[in-house]
N, C-alpha and C positions, 0 to 999 in steps of 0.2 A: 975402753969403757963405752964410747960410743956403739961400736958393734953391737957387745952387749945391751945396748936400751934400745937400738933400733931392732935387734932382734926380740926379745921381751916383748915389745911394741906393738910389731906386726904378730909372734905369733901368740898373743893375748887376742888379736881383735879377729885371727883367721874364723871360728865362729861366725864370726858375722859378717865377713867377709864372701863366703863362698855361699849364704841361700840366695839372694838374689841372681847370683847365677846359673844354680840349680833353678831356679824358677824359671827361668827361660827357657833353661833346656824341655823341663818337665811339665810348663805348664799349659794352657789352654783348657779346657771346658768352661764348667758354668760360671761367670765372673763374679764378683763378690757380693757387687752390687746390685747384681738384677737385673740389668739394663734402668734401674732409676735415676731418676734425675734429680737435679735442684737447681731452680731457676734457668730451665732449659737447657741444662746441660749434664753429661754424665757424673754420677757423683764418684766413680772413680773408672770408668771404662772397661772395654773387654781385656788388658792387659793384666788386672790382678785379679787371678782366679782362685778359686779354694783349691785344687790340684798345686800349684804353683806354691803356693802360700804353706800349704803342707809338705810339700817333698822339699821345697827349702829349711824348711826349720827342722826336716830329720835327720837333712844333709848336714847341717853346721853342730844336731846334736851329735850326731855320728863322725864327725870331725875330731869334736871336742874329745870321745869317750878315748876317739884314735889317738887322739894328739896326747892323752893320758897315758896312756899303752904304751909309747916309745918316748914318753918325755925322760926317764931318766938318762939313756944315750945318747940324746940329743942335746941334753940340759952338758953334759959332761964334754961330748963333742964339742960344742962351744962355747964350755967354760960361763957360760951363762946364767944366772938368774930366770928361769922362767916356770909361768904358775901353771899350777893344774886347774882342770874345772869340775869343780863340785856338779851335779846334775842339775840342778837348779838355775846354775849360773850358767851353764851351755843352753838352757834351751834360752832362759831370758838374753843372752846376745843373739842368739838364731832368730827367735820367732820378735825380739824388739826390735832388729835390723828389716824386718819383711816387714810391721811395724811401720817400722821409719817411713820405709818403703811407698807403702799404703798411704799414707799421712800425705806425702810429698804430691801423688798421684790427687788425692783431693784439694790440697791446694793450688796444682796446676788447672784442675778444671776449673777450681773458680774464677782464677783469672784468666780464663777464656785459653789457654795452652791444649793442644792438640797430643795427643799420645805419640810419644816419644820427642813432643818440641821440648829445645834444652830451655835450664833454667840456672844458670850458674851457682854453683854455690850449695843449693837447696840439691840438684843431682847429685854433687858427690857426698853429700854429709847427712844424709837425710837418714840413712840406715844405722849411721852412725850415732846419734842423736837418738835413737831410737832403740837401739842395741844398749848404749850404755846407759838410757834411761829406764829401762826396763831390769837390766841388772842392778841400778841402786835401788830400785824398789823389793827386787826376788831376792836381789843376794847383797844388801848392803856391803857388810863385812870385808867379802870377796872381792868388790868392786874397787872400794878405798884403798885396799891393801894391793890389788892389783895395778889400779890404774894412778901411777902416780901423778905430781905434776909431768916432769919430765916427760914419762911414757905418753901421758894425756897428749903433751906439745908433738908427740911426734907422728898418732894418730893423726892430728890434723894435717899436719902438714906432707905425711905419707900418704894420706887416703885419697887427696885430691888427686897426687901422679899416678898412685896405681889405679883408680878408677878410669883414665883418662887413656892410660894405657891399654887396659884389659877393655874397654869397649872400642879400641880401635883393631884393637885385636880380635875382637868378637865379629865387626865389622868385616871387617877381610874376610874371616874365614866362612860371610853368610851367613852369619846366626842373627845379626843385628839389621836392623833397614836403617839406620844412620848413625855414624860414630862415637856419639857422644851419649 
């Protein structure tokens, strides 16, 4: 039983899990903001660019449509419970997790945090917060039905290790300028 919720779990949240890291790969150009400010400081910096911000969210739509394609093999392979995503509901995880994203980058400038300073807490769940905020607004139905309590518990308390992992992994491999 567990297997199955922690699978369900993760791959409910994989959407919103993979634009932020297409964003890195893909992004750079013009940043979102302008180079504006507020209160002498960037209002969200050269790191979230509209490039970034768009090939993330077609990545996690294009996930989802994938993860639809072979969900019945998969669902059977391990005997598991796991949901599909309505179109609606892939983009609101995708483009509410880049969201989150954004959000979290404006709250660090205000309190004076530097592009890429850590912020615990607020770094790994920011996307998260954002992805399934934006799914109860797109896709109520979906959301509820998908994300239970259970699965809810396990989000959190998975997202924190895999974010921690995949950016010290990103780190090593030079894609990152600091590990967390």
């Amino acid at each position: 039983m567990i297997v199955s919720l922690v699978a369900g779990a993760l791959w409910a949240m994989l959407p919103a899990y993979v634009p932020n890291n297409v964003a890195v790969l893909a992004g750079g150009g013009r940043p979102i903001d302008g180079g504006r400010t507020l209160g002498g400081r960037r209002l969200l910096g050269d790191g979230k660019t509209w490039r970034g911000t768009a090939a993330g969210t077609v990545a996690g739509v294009a996930l989802a449509l994938g993860l639809n394609a072979v969900h019945p093999a998969v669902a059977a392979t391990l005997g598991s419970d796991l949901p599909t995503f309505p179109l609606h509901a892939a983009f609101a995880l995708a483009f509410g997790a880049m969201l989150g994203d954004i959000g979290a980058s404006l709250v660090k400038r205000r309190l004076g945090r530097q592009r890429g300073a850590a912020v615990p807490g607020l770094d790994q769940l920011d996307f998260v917060v954002g992805a399934l905020g934006l799914a109860v607004l797109l896709a109520p139905a979906w959301t509820v039905a998908t994300f239970s309590l259970p699965r809810l518990a396990v989000v959190l308390i998975a997202t924190p290790l895999l974010h921690v992992t995949t950016n010290a992994g990103a780190y090593l491999l030079g894609l990152k300028a600091e590990p967390w």
